[in-house]
Every structure is written in structure tokens, then in C-alpha cells.
C-alpha positions as a printed NumPy array, in Angstrom:
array([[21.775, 59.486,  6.75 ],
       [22.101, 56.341,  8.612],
       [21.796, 56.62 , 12.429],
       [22.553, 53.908, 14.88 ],
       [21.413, 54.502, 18.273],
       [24.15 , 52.965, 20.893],
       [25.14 , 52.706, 24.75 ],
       [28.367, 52.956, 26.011],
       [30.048, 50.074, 27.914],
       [29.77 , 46.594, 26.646],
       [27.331, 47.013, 24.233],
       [29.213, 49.328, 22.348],
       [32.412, 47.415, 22.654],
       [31.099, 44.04 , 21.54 ],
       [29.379, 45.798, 18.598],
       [32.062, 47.205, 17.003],
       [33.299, 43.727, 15.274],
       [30.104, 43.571, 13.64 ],
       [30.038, 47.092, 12.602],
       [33.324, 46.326, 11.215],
       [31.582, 43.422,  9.189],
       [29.363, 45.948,  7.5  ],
       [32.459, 48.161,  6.949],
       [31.859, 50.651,  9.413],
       [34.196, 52.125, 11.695],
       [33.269, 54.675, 14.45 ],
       [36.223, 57.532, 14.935],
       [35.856, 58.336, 18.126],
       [35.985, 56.63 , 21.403],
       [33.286, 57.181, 23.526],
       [35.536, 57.222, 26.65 ],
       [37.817, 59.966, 25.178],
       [35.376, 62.383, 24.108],
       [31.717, 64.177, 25.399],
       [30.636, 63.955, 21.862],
       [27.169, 61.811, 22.131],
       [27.031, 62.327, 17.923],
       [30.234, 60.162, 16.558],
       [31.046, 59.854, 13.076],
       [31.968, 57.01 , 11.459],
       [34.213, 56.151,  8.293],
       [31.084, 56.296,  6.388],
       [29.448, 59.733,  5.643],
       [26.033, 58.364,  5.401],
       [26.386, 56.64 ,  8.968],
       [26.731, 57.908, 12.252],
       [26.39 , 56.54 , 16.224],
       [24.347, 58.181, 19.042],
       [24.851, 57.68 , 22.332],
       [22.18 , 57.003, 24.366],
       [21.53 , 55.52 , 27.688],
       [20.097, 51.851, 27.257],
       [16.964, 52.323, 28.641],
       [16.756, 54.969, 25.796],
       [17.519, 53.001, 22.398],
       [14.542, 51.831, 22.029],
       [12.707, 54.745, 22.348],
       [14.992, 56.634, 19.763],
       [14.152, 54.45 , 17.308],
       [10.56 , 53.66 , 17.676],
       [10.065, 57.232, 17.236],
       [12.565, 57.811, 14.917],
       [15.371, 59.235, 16.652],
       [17.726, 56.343, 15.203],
       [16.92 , 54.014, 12.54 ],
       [18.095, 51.833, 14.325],
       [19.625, 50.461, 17.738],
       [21.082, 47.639, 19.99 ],
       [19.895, 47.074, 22.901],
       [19.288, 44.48 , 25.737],
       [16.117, 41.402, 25.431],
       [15.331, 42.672, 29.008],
       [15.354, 46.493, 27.945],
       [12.87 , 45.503, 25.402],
       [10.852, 43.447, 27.6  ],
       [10.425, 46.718, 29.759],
       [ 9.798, 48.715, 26.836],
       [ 7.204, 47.06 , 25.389],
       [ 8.613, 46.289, 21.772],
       [ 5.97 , 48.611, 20.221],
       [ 6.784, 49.625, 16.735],
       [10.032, 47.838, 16.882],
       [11.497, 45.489, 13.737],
       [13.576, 42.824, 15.528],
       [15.582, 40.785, 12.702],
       [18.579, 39.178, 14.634],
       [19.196, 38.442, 17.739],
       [22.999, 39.432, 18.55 ],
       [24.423, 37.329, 20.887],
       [26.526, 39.577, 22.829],
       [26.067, 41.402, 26.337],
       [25.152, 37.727, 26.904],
       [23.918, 37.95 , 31.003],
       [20.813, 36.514, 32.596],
       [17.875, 37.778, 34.65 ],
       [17.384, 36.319, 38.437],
       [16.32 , 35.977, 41.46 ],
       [18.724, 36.873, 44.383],
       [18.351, 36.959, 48.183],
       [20.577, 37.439, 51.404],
       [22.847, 34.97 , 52.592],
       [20.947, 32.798, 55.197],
       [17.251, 34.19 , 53.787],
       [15.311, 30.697, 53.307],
       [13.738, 31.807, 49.893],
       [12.498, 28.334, 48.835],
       [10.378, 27.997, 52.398],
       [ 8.985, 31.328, 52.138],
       [ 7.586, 30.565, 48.653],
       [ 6.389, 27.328, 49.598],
       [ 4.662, 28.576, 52.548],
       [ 2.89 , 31.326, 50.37 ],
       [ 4.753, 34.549, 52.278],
       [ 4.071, 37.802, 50.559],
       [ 7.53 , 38.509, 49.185],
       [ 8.974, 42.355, 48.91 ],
       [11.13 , 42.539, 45.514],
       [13.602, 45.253, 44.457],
       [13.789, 45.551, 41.056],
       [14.232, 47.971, 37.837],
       [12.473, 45.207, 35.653],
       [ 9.122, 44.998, 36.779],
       [ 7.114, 43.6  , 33.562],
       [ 9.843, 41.122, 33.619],
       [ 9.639, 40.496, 37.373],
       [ 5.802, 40.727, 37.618],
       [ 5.005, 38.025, 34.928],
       [ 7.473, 35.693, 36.152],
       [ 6.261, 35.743, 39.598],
       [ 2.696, 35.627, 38.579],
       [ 3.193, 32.176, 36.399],
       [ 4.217, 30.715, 39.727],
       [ 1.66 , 32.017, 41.649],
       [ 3.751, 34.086, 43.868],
       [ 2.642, 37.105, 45.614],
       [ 4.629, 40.089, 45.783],
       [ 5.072, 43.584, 46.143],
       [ 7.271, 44.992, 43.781],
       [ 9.39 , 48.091, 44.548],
       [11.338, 50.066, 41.476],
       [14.674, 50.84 , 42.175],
       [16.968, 52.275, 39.819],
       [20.33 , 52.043, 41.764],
       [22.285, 49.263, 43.158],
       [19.746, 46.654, 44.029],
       [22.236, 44.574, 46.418],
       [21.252, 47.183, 48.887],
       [17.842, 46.104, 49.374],
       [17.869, 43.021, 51.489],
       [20.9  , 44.062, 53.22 ],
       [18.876, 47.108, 54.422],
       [15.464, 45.207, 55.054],
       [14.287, 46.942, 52.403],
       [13.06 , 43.805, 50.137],
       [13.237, 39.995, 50.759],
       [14.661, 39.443, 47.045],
       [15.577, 41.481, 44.282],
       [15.513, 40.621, 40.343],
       [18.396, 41.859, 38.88 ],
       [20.643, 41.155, 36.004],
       [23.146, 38.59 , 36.529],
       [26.769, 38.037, 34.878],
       [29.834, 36.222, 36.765],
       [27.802, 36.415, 39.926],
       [30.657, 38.074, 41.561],
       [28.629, 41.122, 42.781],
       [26.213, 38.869, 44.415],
       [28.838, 37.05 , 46.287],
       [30.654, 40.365, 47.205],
       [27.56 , 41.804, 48.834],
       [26.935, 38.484, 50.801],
       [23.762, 37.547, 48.108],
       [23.013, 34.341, 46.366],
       [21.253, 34.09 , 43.375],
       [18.226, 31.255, 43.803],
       [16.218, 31.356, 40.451],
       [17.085, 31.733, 37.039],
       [14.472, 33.929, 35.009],
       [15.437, 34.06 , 31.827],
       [18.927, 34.591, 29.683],
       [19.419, 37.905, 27.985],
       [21.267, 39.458, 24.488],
       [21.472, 42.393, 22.762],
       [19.381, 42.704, 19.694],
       [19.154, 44.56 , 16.964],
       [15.941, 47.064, 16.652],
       [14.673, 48.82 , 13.922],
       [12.797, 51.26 , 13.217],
       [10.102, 50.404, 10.413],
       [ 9.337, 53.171,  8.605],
       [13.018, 53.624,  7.866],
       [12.882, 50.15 ,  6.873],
       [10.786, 51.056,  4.1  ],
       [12.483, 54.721,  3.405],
       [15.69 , 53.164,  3.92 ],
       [15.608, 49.79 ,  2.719],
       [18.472, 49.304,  0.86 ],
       [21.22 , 50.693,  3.364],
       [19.686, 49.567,  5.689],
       [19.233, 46.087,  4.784],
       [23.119, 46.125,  3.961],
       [23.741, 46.485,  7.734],
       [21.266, 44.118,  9.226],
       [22.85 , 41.226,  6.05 ],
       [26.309, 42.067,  7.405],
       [25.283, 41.379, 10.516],
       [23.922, 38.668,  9.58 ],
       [26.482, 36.965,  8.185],
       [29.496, 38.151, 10.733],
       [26.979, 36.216, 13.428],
       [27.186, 33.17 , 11.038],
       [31.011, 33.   , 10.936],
       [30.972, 33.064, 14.875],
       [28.49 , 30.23 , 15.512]])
């Protein structure tokens, strides 16, 4: 048995095309049913659903064989034990830097301020801060970060990014780019040697459906 450790939303949707590319086809939809175990047309291969924060977990320890999940959730997670062979490119998004409307972010910097940040990606927000010699105290949040400066809570927040149109609804701007962000494929490496064949059947097909799109 095959098992391929997935979160629902965009990841899912945008990985069904290359599951399809492998010949796999998941029967159920995740939004029409509480199953978190879903077959697929293949005996050998089913999904789990698992929040994203979770797939790598699953499969470093062997919960899944393997998983997609997000560069940043990866980042966070440390990578440990984790076989990374392609690098999707969908969930495509960014990481940055956001503050209030009106919040001189660029002066406060320069003038070496002690900056509060809201975040949920702290490794990711630590080390980029530190590079530019930055000071900051970083507070984890795991809710909607746009409430932070509005509240006084933080100067800034680091926060995944898409159309920006969140931002702009909650009177933010974004003012530094950290890094872009995809969904990659993880794998568990001891079932890369148990499993090797099937296994390598999936990652090829992926391989090749993300050749046809480039």
C-alpha cells in the first residue's frame, strides 16, 4: 500500500492533474465527505488528509510515504528525514513582510527600532530578519495575522502572500518580499527503499506531467 499524505484546499486541487498523470484518481471529494482515508482508482494507493502543518510529519515518521506540502511548511519543519525530488510548482504564493497603512517601516528599520512581528513562520521570519541585522521580537500566532497591527499588537507581521487582496482589505501593505513558495513533493526514505519501484512510478509521472507544463 501506497499512501499519499494530502491537505485539503488548493493543494489538493492543483494536485489532482498530476495524480492523474500517474494514473491515479481519488473517488471521493474531500468537500463531500468526513472521510480523512480516500480511496483511489488504484487498490494499492490511497490519500490522507491531513492538515498542512502535518504532512510532513506523517511521512518522516512514516505515516505516508509520501506527501505535498508547502517550501515554507518545510522550512518550519525542519526537512529532517525528508527525500525532496521535485519541486511542484503549484500553491505558487510568497512569504512577506506586511505593515499598517501609514506605519513608516523603512524609517523604523533604518533607525534600528526594535520591531514586534506576528507570525506563524518563525524559522523563516527569524533568519530573514537576522541577515539584515534587524532586531525583533517575534510573537507566534496561529490565526489571522492582519489583526496584529491593527490591534497594536505587532509593528509587522510575516505572512504568506497571494493576490495581496487580504492585505489591502484589512488596510495593510506588504513592504518586503522574503522569499517565493511551492508545494513539493516529500518522501519518506525508507519507503523509498521498501517501495522503490511504485514509488518511483509516481515521483517519474510527476516528473514528466511538470515537463509538459513548463
Amino acid at each position: 500500500m501506497i499512501t499519499l499524505a494530502l491537505s485539503k484546499g488548493r493543494i489538493f486541487d492543483e494536485t489532482l492533474p498530476l495524480l492523474q498523470a500517474a494514473g491515479i484518481e481519488v473517488l471521493d471529494d474531500p468537500e463531500q465527505t468526513r472521510k480523512l482515508i480516500l480511496a483511489t482508482n488504484r487498490p494499492e494507493v490511497r490519500v490522507v488528509l491531513v492538515r498542512a502543518t502535518d504532512v510532513p510529519t506523517y511521512v518522516q515518521y512514516g505515516g505516508a510515504d509520501l506527501g505535498i506540502t508547502g517550501l515554507d511548511t518545510l522550512i518550519e519543519h525542519g526537512n529532517e528525514g525528508l527525500y525532496q525530488p521535485l519541486d511542484l510548482r503549484i500553491a505558487q504564493c510568497r512569504v512577506s513582510v506586511a505593515v499598517r497603512e501609514g506605519y513608516d517601516y523603512a524609517a523604523a528599520v533604518r533607525q534600528g527600532a526594535r520591531l514586534r512581528v506576528a507570525t506563524k513562520y518563525v524559522t523563516i521570519a527569524r533568519d530573514f530578519f537576522a541577515a539584515k541585522g534587524v532586531h525583533v521580537d517575534l510573537i507566534k500566532l496561529y490565526g489571522s495575522m492582519e489583526l496584529a497591527p491593527l490591534t497594536g499588537l505587532a509593528d509587522a507581521i510575516v505572512d504568506l502572500v497571494s493576490t495581496g487582496n487580504t492585505l489591502k482589505a484589512n488596510h495593510l501593505v506588504e513592504v518586503e518580499r522574503i522569499m517565493d513558495i511551492s508545494a513539493r513533493l516529500v518522501v519518506n526514505q525508507a519507503a523509498l527503499k521498501l517501495k522503490r519501484e511504485p514509488l518511483r512510478h509516481i515521483i517519474d509521472a510527476f516528473g514528466r506531467a511538470l515537463e509538459t507544463t513548463a
